[in-house]
C-alpha positions, 0 to 999 in steps of 0.5 A, a space after each residue: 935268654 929268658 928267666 925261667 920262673 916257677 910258679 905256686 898256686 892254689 886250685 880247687 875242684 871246680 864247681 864251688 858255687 854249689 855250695 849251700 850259700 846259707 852254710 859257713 865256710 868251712 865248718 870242718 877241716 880242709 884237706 889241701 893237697 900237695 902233689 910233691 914229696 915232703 921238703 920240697 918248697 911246694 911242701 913247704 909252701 903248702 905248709 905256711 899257706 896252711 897254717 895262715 889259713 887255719 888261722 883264717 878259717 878257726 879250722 884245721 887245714 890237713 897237708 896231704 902229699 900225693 906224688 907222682 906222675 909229675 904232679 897229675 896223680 895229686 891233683 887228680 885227687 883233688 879233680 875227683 874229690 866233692 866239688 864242696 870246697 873242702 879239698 884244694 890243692 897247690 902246684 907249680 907251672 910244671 904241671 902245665 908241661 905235664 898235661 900237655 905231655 900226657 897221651 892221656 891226661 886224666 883231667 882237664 886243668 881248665 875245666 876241672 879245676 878253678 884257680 884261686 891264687 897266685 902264691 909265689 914266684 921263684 926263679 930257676 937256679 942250677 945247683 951242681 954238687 962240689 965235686 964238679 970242677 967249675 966256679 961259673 957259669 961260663 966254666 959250666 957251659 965248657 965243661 958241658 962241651 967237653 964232655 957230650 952225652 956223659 953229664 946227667 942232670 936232675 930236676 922235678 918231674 919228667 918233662 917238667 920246669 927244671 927239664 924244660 930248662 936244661 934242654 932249651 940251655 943245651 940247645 943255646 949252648 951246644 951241650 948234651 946232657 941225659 936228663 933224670 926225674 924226681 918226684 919232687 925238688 926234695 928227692 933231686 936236692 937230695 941226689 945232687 948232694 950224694 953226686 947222683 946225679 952231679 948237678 939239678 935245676 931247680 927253684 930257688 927256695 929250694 936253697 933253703 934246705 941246702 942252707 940247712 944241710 951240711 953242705 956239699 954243693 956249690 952255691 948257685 952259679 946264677 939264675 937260670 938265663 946267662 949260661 955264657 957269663 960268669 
């Protein structure tokens, strides 16, 4: 089975070029917006990035978290903004699942918005609070089995990377589990470590805040991709 991989990005309103060549770039803040909950990796990513580029620019880079409706209500906000290069905006490959999902996508990403940069990579990892009886993966896969439509599981976003994930495991393995949204890998971190619910898929970074908790899940059986080993 293939790696699942999330992916960080930069995106802009489109039309940059209409900016006054004459004029210095940027000669007042910037807005980045981040379509997640605060502590996520997005959010922290966001955070790094613009603390560089402040650095870069001798200008402020001001974080906003706009969540919801997988990532589309923040980067709509950044399609809507003027296209003066003054609000940009980072998300995930999930927000491609997202649009292609919505009846009626708000915006096109293609043709509303330019792509800057690639900022990361991380691959998808299944965290599963302590309580749950297994060790492995291999045990996790059974356990799944043996217990059909009883099993919840987490990730970011409905229909987004951490569901895509989990349905296309469930579907390899012959197990069944009922899917439950967060707004943002913060949130369904959050939930697992309270055992609601009782496991997630995520991306990996997102190890660091549980590394920063107290505990209470297992480390990651392994990354998303070999659920028959372990």
């Amino acid at each position: 089975m293939k790696t699942f991989r999330q992916w960080i990005g930069v995106l802009i309103g489109a039309l940059l070029p209409l900016l006054v060549a004459a004029q210095v770039f940027p000669s007042r803040p910037v807005t980045l917006v981040v379509p997640f909950p605060p502590g996520g990796s997005g959010d922290i990513t966001a955070r790094i990035l613009s603390e560089k580029l402040s650095q870069l620019w001798k200008q402020p880079v001001i974080i906003q978290n706009k969540a919801g409706a997988g990532g589309l209500v923040g980067i709509n906000s950044v399609v809507q903004a003027k296209p003066d290069g003054y609000t940009i905006g980072l998300t995930t490959a999930g927000i491609t699942l997202v649009l292609v999902q919505s009846k009626a996508a708000p915006f096109n990403l293609f043709k509303d918005l330019d792509a800057v940069s690639l900022l990361a990579t991380a691959p998808m990892v299944l965290l599963a609070n302590n309580s749950l009886p297994i060790n492995s993966a291999k045990e996790w896969v059974a356990y799944v089995k043996a217990s059909p439509d009883a099993l919840f599981y987490g990730g970011t976003a409905q229909g987004g990377i951490g569901n895509l994930a989990g349905e296309l495991i469930m579907l390899q393995v012959g197990g069944k589990m009922t899917y439950v949204p967060f707004q943002g890998g913060a949130p369904a971190l959050a939930a697992v470590l309270a055992n609601q619910p009782p496991m997630a898929f995520l991306d990996r970074p997102q190890l660091l805040l549980l590394r920063l908790s107290d505990g209470g899940i297992q480390e990651p059986l392994e990354p998303v991709g070999n659920p028959g080993e372990g």
